[in-house]
Residue frames relative to the residue before (quaternion, step in Angstrom):
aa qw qx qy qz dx dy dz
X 1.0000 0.0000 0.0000 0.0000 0.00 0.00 0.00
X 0.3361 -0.7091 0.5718 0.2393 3.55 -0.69 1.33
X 0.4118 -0.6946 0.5384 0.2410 3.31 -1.67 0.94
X 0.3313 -0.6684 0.5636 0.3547 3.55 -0.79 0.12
X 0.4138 -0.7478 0.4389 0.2772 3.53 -1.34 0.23
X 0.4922 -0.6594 0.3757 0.4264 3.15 -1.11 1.20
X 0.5882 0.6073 -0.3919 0.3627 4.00 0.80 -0.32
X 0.3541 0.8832 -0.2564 0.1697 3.37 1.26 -0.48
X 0.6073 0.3232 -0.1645 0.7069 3.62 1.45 -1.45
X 0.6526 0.5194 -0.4418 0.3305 3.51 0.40 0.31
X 0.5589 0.6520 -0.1262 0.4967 2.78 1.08 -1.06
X 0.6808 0.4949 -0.1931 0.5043 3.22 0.89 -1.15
X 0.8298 0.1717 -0.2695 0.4574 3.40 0.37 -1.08
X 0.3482 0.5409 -0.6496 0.4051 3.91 1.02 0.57
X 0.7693 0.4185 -0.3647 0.3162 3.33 0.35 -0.96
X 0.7358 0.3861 -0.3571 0.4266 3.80 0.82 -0.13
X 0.3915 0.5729 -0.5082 0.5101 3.47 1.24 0.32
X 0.7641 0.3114 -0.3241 0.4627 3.78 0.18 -1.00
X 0.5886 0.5315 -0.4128 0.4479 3.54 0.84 -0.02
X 0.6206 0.4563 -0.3298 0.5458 3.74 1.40 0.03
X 0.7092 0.4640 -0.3447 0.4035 3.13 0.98 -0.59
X 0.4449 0.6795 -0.4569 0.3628 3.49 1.40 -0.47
X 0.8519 0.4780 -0.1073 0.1852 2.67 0.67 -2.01
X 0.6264 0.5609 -0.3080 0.4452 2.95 1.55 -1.00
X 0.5796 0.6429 -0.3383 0.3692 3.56 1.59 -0.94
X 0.7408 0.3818 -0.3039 0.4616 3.51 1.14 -0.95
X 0.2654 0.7430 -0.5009 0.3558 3.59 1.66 0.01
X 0.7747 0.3543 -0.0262 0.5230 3.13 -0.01 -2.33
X 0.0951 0.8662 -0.1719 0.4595 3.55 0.95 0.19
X 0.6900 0.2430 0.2682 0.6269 3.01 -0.95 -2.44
X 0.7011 0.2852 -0.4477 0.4761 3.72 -0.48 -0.50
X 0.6929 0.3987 -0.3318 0.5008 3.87 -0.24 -1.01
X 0.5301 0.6021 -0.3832 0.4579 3.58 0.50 -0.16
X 0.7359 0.4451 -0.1516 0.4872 3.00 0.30 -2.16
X 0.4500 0.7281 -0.3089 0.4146 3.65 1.24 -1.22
X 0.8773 0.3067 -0.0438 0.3666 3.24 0.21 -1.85
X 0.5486 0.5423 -0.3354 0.5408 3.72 1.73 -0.07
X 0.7009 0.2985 -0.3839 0.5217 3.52 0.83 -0.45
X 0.5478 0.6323 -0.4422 0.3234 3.48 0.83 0.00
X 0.7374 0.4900 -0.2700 0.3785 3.53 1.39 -0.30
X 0.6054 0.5288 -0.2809 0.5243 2.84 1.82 1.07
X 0.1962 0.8422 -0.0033 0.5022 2.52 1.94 0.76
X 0.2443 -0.7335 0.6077 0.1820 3.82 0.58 0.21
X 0.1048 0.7795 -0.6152 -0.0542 3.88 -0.29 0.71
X 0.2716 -0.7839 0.5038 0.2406 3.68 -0.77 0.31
X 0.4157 -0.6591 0.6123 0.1337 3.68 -0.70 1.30
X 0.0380 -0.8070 0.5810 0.0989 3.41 -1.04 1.26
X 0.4640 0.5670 -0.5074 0.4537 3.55 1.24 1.40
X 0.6072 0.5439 -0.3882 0.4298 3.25 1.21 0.10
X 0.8333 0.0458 0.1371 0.5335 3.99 0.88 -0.79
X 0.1944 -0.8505 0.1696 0.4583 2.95 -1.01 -0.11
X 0.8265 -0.2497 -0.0076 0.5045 3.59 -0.83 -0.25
X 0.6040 0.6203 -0.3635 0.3440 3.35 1.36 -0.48
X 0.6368 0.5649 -0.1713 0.4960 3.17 1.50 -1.12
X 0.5580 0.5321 -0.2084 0.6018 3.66 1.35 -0.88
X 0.8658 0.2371 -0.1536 0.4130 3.53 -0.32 -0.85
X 0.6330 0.7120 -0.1896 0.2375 3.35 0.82 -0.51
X 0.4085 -0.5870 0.5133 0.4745 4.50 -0.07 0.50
X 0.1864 -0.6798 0.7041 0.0861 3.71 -0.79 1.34
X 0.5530 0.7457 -0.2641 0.2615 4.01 0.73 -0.21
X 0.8529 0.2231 0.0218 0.4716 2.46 1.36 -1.34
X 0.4527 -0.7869 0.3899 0.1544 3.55 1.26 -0.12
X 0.4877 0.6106 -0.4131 0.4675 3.39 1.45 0.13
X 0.0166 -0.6220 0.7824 0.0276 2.87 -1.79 0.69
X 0.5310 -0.6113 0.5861 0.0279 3.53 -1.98 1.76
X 0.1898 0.7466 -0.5958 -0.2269 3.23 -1.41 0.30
X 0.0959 -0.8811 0.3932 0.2447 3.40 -0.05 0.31
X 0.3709 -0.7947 0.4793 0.0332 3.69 -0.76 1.02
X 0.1228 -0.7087 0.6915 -0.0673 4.10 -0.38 1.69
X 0.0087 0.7642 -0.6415 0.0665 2.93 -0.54 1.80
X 0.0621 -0.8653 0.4577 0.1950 4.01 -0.70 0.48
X 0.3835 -0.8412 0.3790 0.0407 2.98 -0.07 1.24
X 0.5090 -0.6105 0.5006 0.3429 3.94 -1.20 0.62
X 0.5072 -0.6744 0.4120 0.3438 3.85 -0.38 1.04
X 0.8015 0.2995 -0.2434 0.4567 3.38 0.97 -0.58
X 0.5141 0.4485 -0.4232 0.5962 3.84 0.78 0.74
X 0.3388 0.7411 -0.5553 0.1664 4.09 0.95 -0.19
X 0.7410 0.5052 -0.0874 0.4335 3.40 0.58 -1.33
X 0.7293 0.2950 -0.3069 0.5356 3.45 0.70 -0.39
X 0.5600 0.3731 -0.5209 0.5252 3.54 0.99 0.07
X 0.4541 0.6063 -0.4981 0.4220 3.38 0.29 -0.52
X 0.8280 0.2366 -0.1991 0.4678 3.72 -0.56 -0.85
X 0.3128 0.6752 -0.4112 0.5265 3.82 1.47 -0.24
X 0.8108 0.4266 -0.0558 0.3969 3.12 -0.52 -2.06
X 0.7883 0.3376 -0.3347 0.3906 3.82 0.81 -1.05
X 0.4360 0.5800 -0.3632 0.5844 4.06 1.89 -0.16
X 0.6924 0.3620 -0.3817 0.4939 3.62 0.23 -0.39
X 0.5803 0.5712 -0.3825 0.4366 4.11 0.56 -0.91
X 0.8326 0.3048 -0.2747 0.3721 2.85 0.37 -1.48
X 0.5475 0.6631 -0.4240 0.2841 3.99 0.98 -0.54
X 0.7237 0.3756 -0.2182 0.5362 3.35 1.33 -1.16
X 0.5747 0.5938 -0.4121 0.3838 3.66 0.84 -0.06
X 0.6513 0.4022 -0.1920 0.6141 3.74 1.36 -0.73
X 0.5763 0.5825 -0.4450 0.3613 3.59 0.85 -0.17
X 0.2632 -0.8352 0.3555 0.3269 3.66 -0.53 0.53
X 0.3682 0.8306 -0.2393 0.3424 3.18 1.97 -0.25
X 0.8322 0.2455 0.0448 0.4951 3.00 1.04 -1.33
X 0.2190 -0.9133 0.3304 0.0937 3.39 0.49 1.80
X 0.3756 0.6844 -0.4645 0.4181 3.56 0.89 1.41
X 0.2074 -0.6769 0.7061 0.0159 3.86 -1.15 0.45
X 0.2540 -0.5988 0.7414 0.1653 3.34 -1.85 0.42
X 0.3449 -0.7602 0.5407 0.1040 3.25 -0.91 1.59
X 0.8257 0.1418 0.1558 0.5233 3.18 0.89 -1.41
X 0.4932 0.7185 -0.4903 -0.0065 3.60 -1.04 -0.28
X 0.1752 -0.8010 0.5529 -0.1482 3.17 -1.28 1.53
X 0.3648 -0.6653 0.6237 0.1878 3.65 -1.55 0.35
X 0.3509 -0.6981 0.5303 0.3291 3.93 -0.25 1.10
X 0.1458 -0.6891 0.6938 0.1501 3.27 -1.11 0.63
X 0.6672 0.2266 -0.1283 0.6979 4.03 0.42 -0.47
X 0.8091 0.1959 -0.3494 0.4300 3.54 -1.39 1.19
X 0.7199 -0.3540 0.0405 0.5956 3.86 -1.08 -0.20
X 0.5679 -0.6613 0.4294 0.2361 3.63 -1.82 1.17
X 0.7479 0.4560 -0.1829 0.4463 3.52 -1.23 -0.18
X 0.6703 0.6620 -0.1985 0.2702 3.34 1.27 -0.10
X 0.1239 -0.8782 0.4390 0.1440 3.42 -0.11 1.26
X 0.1466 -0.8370 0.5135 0.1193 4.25 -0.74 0.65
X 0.1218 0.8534 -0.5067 -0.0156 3.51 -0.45 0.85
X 0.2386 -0.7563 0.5990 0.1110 3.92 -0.74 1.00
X 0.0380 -0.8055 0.5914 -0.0047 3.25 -0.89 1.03
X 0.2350 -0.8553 0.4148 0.2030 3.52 -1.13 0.48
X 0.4129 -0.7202 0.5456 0.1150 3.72 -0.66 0.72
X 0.2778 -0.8090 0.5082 0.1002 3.40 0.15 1.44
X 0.7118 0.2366 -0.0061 0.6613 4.38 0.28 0.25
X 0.4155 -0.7836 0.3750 0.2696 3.32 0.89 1.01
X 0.8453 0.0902 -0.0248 0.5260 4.02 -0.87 -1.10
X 0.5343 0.6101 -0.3987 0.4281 3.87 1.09 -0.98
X 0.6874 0.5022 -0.1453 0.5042 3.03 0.56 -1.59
X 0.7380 0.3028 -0.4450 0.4070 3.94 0.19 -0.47
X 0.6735 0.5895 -0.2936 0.3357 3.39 1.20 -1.30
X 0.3583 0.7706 -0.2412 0.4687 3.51 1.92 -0.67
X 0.8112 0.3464 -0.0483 0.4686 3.53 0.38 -1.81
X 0.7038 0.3507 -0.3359 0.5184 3.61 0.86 -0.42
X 0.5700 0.4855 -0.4206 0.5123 3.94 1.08 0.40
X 0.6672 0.4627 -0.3416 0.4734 3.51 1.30 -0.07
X 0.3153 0.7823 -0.3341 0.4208 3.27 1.81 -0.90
X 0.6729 0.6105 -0.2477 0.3363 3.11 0.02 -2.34
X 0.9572 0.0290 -0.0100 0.2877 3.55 0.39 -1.30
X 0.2430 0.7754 -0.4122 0.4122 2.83 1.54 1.18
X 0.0542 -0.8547 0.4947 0.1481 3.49 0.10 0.75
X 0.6784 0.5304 -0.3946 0.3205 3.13 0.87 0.33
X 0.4040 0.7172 -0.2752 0.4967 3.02 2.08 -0.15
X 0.6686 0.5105 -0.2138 0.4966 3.25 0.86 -1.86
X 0.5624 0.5250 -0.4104 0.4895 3.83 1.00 -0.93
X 0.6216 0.5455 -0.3474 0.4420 3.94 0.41 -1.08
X 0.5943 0.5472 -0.3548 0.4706 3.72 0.60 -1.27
X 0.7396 0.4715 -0.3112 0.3659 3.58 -0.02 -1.47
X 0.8305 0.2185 -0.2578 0.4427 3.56 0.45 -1.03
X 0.5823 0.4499 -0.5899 0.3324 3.78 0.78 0.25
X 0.4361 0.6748 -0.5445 0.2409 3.58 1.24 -0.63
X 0.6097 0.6707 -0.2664 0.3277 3.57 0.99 -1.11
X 0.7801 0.3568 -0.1606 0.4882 3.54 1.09 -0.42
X 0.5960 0.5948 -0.2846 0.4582 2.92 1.52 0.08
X 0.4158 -0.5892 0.6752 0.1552 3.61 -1.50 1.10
X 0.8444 -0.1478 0.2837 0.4298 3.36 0.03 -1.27
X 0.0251 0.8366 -0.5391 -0.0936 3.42 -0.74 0.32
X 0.1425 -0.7268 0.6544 0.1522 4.16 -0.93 0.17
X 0.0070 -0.7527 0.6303 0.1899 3.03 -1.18 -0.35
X 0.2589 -0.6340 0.7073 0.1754 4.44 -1.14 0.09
X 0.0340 -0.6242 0.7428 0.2399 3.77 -1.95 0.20
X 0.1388 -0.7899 0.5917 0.0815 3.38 -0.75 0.84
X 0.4195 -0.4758 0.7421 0.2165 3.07 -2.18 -0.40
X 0.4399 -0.6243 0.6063 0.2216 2.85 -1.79 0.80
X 0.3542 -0.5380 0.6169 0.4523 4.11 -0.71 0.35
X 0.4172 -0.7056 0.4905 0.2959 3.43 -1.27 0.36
X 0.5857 0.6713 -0.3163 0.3260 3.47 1.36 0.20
X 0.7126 0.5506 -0.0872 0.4259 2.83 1.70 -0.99
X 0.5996 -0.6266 0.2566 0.4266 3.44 -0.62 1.18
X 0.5193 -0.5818 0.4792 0.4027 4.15 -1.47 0.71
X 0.5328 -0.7160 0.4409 0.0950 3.42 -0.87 0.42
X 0.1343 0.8566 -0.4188 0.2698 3.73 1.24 1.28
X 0.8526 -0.3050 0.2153 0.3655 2.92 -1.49 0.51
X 0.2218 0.7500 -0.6006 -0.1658 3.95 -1.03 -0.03
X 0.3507 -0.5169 0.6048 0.4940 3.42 -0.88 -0.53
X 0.6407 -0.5680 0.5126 0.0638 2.11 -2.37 -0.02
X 0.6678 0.0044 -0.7365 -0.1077 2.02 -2.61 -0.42
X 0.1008 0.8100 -0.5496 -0.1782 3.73 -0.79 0.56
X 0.1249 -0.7714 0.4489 0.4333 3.70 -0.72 -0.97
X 0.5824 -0.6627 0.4221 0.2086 3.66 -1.08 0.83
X 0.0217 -0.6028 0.7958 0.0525 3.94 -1.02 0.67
X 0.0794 0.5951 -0.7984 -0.0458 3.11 -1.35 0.66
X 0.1141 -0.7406 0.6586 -0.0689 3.79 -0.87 1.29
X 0.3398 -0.7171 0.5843 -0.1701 3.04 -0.65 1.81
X 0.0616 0.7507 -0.6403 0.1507 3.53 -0.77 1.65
X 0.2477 -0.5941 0.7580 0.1053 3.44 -1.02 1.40
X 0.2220 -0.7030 0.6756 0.0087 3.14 -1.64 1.09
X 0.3621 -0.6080 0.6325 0.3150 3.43 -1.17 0.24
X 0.6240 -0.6539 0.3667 0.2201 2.63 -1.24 1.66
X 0.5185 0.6068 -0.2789 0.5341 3.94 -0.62 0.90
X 0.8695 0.2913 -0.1560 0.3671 3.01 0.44 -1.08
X 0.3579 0.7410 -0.5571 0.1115 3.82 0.80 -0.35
X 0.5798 0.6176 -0.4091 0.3390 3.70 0.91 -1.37
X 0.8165 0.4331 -0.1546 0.3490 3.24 0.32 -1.52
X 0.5783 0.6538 -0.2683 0.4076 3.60 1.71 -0.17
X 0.5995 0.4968 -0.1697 0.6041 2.68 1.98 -1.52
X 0.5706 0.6098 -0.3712 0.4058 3.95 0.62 -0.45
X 0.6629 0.5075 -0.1475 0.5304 3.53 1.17 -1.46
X 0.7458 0.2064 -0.2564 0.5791 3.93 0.27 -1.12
X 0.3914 0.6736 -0.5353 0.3266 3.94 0.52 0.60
X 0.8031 0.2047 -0.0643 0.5559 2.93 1.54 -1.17
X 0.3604 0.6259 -0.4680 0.5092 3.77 1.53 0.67
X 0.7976 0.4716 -0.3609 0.1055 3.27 0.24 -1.20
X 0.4798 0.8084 -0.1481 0.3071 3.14 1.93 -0.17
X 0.5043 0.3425 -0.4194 0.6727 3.06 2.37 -0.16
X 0.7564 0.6048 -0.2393 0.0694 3.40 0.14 0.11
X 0.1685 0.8130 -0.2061 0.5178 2.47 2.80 0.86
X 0.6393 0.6811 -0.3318 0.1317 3.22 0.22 -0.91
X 0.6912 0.2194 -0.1418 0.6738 3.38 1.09 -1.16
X 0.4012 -0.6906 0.4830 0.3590 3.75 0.71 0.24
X 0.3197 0.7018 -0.6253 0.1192 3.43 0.20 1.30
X 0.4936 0.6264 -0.5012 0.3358 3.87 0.92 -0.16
X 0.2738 -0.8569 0.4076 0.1568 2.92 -0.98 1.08
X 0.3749 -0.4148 0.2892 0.7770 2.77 2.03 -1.63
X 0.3462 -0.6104 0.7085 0.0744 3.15 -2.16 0.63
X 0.1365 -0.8193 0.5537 -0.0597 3.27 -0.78 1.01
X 0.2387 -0.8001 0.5438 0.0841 4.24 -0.85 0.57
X 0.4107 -0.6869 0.5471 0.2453 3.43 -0.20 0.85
X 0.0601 -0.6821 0.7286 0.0134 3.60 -1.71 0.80
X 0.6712 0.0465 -0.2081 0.7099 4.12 1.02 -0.06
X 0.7062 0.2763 -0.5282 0.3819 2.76 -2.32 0.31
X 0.7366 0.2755 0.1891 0.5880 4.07 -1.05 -1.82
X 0.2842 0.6218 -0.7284 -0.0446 2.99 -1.04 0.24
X 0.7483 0.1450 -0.4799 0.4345 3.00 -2.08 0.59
X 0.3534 0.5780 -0.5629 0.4734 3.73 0.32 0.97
X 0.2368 -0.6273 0.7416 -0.0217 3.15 -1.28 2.10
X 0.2361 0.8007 -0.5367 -0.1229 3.48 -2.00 0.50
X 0.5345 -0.7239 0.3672 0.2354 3.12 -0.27 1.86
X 0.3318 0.7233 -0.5846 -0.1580 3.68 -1.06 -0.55
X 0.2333 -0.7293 0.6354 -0.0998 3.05 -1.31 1.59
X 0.0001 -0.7459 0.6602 0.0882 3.85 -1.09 0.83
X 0.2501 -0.6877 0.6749 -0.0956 3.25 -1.50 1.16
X 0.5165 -0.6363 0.4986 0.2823 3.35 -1.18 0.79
X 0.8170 -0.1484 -0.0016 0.5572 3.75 0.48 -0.18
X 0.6488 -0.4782 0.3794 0.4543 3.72 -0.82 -0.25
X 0.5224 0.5636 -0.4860 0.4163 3.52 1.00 -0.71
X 0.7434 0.4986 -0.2130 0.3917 3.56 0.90 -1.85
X 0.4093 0.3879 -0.5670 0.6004 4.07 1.38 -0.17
X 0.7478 0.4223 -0.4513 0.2424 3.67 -0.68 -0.82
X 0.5991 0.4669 -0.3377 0.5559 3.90 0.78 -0.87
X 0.7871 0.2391 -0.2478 0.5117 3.97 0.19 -0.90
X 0.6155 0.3173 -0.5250 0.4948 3.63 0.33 0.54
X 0.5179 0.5284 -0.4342 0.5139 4.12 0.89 -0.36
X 0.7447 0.4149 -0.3795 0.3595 3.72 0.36 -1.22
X 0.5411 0.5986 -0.4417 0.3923 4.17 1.07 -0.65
X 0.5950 0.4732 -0.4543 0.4643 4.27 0.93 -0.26
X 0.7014 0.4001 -0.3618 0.4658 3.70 0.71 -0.18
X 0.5876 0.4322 -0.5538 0.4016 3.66 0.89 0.62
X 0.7024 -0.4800 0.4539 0.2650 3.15 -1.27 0.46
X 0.7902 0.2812 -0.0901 0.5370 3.97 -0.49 0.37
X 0.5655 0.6412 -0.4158 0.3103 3.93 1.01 -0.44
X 0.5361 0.7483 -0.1245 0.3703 3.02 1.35 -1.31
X 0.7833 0.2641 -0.1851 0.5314 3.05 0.84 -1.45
X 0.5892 0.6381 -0.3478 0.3531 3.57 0.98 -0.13
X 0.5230 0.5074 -0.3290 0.6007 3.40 1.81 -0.50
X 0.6324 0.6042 -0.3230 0.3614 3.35 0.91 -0.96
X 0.4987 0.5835 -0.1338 0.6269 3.76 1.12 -0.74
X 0.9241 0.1466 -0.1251 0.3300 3.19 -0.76 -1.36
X 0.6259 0.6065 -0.4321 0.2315 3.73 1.57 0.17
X 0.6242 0.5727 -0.3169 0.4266 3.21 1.45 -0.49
X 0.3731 0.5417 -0.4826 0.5784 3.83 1.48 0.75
X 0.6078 0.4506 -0.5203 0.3960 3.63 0.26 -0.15
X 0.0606 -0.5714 0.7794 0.2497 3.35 -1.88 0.33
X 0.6951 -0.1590 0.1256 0.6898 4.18 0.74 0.11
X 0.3071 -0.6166 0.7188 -0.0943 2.70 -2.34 0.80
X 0.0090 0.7744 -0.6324 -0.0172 3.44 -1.12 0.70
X 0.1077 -0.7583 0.6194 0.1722 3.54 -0.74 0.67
X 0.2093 -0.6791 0.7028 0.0333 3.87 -1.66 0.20
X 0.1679 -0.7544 0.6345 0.0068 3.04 -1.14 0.98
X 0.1052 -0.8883 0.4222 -0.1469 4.06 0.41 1.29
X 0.1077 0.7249 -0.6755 -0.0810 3.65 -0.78 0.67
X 0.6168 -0.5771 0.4811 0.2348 2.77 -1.87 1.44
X 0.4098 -0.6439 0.5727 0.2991 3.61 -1.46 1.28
X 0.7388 -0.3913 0.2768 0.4738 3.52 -1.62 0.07
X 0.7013 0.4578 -0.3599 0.4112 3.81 0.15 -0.09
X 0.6308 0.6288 -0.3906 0.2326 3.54 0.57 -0.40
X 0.5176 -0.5735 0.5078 0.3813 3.39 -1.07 1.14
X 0.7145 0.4692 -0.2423 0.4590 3.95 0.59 -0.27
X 0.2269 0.8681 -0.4414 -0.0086 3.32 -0.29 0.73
């Protein structure tokens, strides 16, 4: 009578573990595959040819973004607020002064007290370098400066680019709320970020929350920043839950996480002036 071995159920289930791992391995696999065949239809940008600004960037349009992180004194919020939304709108209707307010908002989730405002520069640098020589002698402008300085903690500011893949950033109604998710990159790596969400951003159409995605050229650099509006947080959670059931998303996180050196997200409603609501 043959003995059986006491190693036997081991043995057995070593062997059907590595038979899951195969499988799941050629699973994920097939997708990164499948990933990497539709990817050669694709527009890819070549970072030996230019650079990323020139590569990755809306050649159409000629615009250039700045976007401004103003922190404000908790108890002056509101009157800058209505400040800030009389000044936007004066230079936005002015024809003199080839500049627009895209956006502007008060973070409600991430740092407090905090007001964010993206502007656009019709004729890229001309056009900014243009507006701050008119700036100069606007005394009524220069009058604004003095008394918001007063309410202010601190203030930064970034000039970006638009990616050229990502959707233009226009008017919406409302009532929405704003994520703007902020991604420091290691330096190096913008091409290969932009190459990947070229072909991500396509699950991310659906409920039309992309807003646009923008890449810093002063202030931060190599600093990515998404912005997406949703009808409430429940609805970010359900449309940001519903992108794991598309095919190919996965593998794009997969890729594009090891570019991160950190990440910040914001949740932001749009004050009473904003072309974004």
């Amino acid at each position: 009578m043959s003995r059986i071995s006491p190693y036997f159920p081991f043995k057995f289930l070593f062997h059907a573990v590595t038979m899951t791992c195969v499988f799941c391995s050629v699973r994920f696999s097939a997708r990164v595959n499948n990933g990497w065949l539709r990817s050669m239809f694709v527009h890819k940008a070549d970072a030996r040819k230019d650079a990323h600004s020139n590569l990755l960037s809306k050649k159409e349009t000629n615009h250039l973004y700045k976007i401004q992180f103003h922190n404000v004194k908790p108890d002056c919020l509101e009157v800058y607020n209505d400040l800030q939304v009389e000044v936007q709108k004066k230079l936005s209707q002015d024809a003199e002064y080839p500049c627009e307010i895209v956006g502007s908002w008060n973070t409600w989730y991430g740092e407090q007290d905090q007001a964010v405002h993206l502007w656009r520069y019709r004729g890229g640098y001309p056009a900014l370098t243009e507006c701050l020589q008119k700036l100069k002698t606007n005394e009524e402008y220069k009058e604004f400066r003095k008394e918001r300085s007063k309410m202010l903690i601190s203030r930064r500011n970034q000039l970006l680019l638009e990616f050229s893949f990502w959707n233009e950033p226009l008017p919406r109604k409302g009532p929405n709320i704003y994520e703007m998710r902020t991604y420091n990159l290691k330096p190096g790596t913008m091409i290969e970020w932009g190459n990947h969400w070229a072909r991500a951003i396509s699950y991310r159409q659906e409920n039309k929350e992309a807003v646009s995605g923008f890449f810093s050229q002063i202030g931060d650099l190599y600093v990515v920043h998404h912005l997406w509006a949703y009808e409430s947080l429940q609805a970010r959670e359900e449309t940001r839950n519903s992108a794991w059931m598309k095919e190919g998303w996965d593998v794009n996180v997969f890729y594009t996480v090891p570019l991160i050196r950190s990440m910040e997200s914001r949740i932001m409603i749009p004050t009473g002036g904003s072309p974004l609501q």
